[in-house]
C-alpha positions in Angstrom: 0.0 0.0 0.0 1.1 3.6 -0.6 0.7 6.1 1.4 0.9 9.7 0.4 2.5 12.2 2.3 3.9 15.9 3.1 5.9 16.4 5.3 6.2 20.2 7.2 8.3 21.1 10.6 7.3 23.8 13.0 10.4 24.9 14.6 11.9 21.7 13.5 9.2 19.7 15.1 8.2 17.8 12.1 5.6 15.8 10.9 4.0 13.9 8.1 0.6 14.9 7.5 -1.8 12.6 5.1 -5.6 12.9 3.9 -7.8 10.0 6.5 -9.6 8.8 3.8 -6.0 7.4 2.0 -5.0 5.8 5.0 -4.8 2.7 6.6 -7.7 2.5 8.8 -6.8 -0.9 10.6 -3.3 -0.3 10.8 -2.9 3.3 11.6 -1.0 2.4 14.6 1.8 0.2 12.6 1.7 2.2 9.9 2.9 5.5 12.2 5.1 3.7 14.0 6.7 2.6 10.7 6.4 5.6 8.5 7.9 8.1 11.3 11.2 5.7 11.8 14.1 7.7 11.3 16.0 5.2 9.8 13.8 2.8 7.9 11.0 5.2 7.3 10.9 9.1 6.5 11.4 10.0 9.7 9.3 12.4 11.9 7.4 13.0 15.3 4.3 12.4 14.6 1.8 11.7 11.7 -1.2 14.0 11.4 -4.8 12.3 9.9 -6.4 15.2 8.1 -10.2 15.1 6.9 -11.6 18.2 5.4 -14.9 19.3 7.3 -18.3 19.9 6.2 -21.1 22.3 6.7 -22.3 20.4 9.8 -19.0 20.2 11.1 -18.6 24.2 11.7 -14.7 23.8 11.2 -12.3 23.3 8.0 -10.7 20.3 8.8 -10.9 17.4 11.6 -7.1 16.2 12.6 -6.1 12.9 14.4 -2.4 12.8 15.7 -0.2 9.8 16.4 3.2 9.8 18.4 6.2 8.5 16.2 5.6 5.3 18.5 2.1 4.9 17.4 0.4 6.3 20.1 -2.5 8.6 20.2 -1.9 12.0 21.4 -4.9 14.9 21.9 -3.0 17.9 20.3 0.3 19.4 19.2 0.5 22.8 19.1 3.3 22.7 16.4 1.2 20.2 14.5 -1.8 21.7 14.6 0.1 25.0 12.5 1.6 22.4 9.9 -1.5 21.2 9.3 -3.4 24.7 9.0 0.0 25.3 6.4 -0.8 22.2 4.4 -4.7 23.3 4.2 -4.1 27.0 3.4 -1.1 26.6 0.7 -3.7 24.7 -1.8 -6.5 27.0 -0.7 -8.4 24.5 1.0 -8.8 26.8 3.9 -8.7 30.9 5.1 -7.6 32.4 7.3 -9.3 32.1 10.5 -8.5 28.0 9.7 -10.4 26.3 12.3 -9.4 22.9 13.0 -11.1 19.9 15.3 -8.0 18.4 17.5 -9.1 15.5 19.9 -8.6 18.3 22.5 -11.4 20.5 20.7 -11.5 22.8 18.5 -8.7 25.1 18.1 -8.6 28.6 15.9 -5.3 29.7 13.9 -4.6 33.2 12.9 -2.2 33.1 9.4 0.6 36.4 10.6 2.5 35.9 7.8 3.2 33.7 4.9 6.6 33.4 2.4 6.1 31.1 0.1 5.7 27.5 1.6 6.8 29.3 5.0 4.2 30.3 7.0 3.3 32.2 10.7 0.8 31.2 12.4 -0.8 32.7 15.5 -3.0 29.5 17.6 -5.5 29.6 20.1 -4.5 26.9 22.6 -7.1 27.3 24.7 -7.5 27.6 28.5 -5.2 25.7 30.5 -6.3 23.6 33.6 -4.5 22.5 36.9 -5.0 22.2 40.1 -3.6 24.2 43.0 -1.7 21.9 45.1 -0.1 20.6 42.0 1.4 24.1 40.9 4.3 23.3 43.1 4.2 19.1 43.5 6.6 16.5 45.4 7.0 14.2 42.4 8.7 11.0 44.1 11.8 10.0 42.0 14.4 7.5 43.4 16.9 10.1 44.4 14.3 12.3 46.4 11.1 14.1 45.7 11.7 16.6 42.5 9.0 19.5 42.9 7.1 20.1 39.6 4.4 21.7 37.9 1.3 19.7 36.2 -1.3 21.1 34.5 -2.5 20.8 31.0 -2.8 22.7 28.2 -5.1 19.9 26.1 -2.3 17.7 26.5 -0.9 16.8 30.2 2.7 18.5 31.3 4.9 18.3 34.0 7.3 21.2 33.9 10.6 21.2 35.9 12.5 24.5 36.5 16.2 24.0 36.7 19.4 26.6 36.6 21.0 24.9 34.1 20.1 21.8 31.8 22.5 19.6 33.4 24.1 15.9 31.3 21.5 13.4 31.4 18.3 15.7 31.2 17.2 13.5 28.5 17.4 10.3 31.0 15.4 12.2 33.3 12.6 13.2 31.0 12.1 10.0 30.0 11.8 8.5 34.1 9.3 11.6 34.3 7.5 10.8 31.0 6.8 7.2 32.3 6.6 7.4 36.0 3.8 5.7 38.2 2.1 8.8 39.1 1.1 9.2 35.1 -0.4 6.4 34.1 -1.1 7.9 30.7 2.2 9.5 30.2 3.1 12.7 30.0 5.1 15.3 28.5 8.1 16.9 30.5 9.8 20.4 29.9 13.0 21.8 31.2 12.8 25.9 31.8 15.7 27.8 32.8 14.6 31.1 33.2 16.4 34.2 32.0 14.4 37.0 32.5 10.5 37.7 32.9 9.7 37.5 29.4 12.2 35.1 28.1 12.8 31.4 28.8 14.9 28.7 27.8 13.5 24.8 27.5 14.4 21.4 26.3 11.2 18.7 25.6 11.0 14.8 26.3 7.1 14.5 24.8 5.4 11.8 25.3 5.6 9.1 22.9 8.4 10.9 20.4 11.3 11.2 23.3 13.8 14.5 22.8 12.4 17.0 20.3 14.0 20.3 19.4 10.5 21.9 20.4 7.3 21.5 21.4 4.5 24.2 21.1 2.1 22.4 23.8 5.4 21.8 25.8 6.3 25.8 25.5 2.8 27.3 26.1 2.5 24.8 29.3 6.0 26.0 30.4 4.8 29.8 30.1 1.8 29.2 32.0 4.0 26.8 34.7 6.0 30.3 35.2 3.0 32.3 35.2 1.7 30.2 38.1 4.7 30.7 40.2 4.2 34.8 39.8 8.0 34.5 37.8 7.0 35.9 34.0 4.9 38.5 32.6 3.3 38.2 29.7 4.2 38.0 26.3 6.8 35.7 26.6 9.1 34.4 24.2 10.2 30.5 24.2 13.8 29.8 23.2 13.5 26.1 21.9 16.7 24.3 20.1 14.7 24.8 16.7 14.0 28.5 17.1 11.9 30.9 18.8 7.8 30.5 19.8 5.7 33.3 21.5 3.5 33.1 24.0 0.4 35.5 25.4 -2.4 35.4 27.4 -5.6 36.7 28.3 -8.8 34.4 28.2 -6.6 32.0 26.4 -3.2 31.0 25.7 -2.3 32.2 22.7 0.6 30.3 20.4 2.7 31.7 17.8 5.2 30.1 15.7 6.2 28.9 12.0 5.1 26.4 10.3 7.4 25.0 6.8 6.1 22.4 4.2 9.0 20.8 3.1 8.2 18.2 1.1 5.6 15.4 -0.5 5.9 12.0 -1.7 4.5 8.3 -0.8 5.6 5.7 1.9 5.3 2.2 0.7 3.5 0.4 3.4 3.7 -3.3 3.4 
């Protein structure tokens, strides 16, 4: 079977996006798991589902995610622009493009467009937590590590360190997987440099280490904002470039989004 694809990055936070209707429907874990492989596949973080919507639908398109592992994930923030980039650039969709995640429906602003380069400004939503997890005792072999958890459609346990220290990556992935998540969740490192910029490294859930993470940096913004240590806007330093973050009923997301390719995956 052959599956067509583009693929698109958000600050190098890629991901192959397809039409539902051309893809496996019984095998849509295997074939994610096997088309994201960054050696025996074309490689990514996740594979986006895209179905256009309908006049009964009230949005442009309905979007399903899967982790480069296969798993299901509610929304990428990232994503969720590459796939308002791969409506709008064969006029499928205008700007407003409203889009139906599995963590609701979710609004995206186009800022700016070069070409197959595009800005895109996202409502994420309101974020939920609960107070006596703003600052939480997350038992971890060597001692109890005090986090944040909340979630921003997806879950997120930010940590707020001085300096990413060897072996971050070891520990995102104890986090990602410990007891107290039984789903999983995602984990982001913040070093703070002043009150409107921040630094932070991503283990996500179900795709390990990725050079950002748009859920990951609007959870990390509103982690700070929690603990009274950033004012808003705030701007995200990620390994793959810069994300911006504001607030006021809703978090509001805004980043770049790049298609930066197409072809088909030969699925056996």
């Amino acid at each position: 079977m052959r599956i067509s694809f583009t693929k698109a990055h958000g600050a190098k936070n890629d991901f192959l996006l397809s039409w539902s209707s051309e893809a496996p429907r019984e095998k849509l874990e295997e074939a994610a798991r096997a088309m994201c492989d960054r050696h025996c596949g074309i490689g990514a973080d996740g594979w986006i589902l895209v179905a256009l919507g309908s006049e009964t639908t009230d949005c442009d398109a309905e979007i399903r995610l899967f982790n480069a592992d296969g798993s299901r994930a509610e929304i990428s923030g990232n994503g969720t622009r590459c796939a308002a980039a791969f409506l709008v650039e064969p006029g499928l969709a205008r700007s407003p493009v409203r889009l139906q995640t599995a963590a609701g429906l979710r609004e995206l602003r186009l800022v700016e467009r070069r070409g197959l380069r595009f800005r895109f400004e996202m409502d994420m939503g309101r974020p939920t937590w609960k107070p006596e997890e703003v600052r939480f005792p997350l038992p971890l072999a060597e001692g109890p590590l005090e986090v944040t958890l909340l979630n921003v459609g997806n879950p997120q346990c930010a940590v707020f360190v001085d300096e990413f220290r060897p072996g971050w990556e070891a520990e995102g992935a104890a986090i990602e997987s410990h007891p107290h998540f039984p789903n999983r969740t995602n984990v982001s490192f913040i070093r703070l440099l002043d009150r409107h910029t921040m630094e932070v490294r991503f283990y996500e859930r179900g795709a390990g280490v990725t050079m950002s993470s748009g859920t990951g940096s609007a959870g990390a913004v509103w982690a700070a904002n929690l603990r009274g240590l950033v004012d808003c806007p705030v701007r995200v330093m990620t390994p793959g470039g810069p994300l911006d973050v504001r607030w006021n009923d809703s978090l509001w997301l805004t980043g770049p989004a790049e298609l930066t390719g197409r072809g088909e995956f030969y699925f056996d």
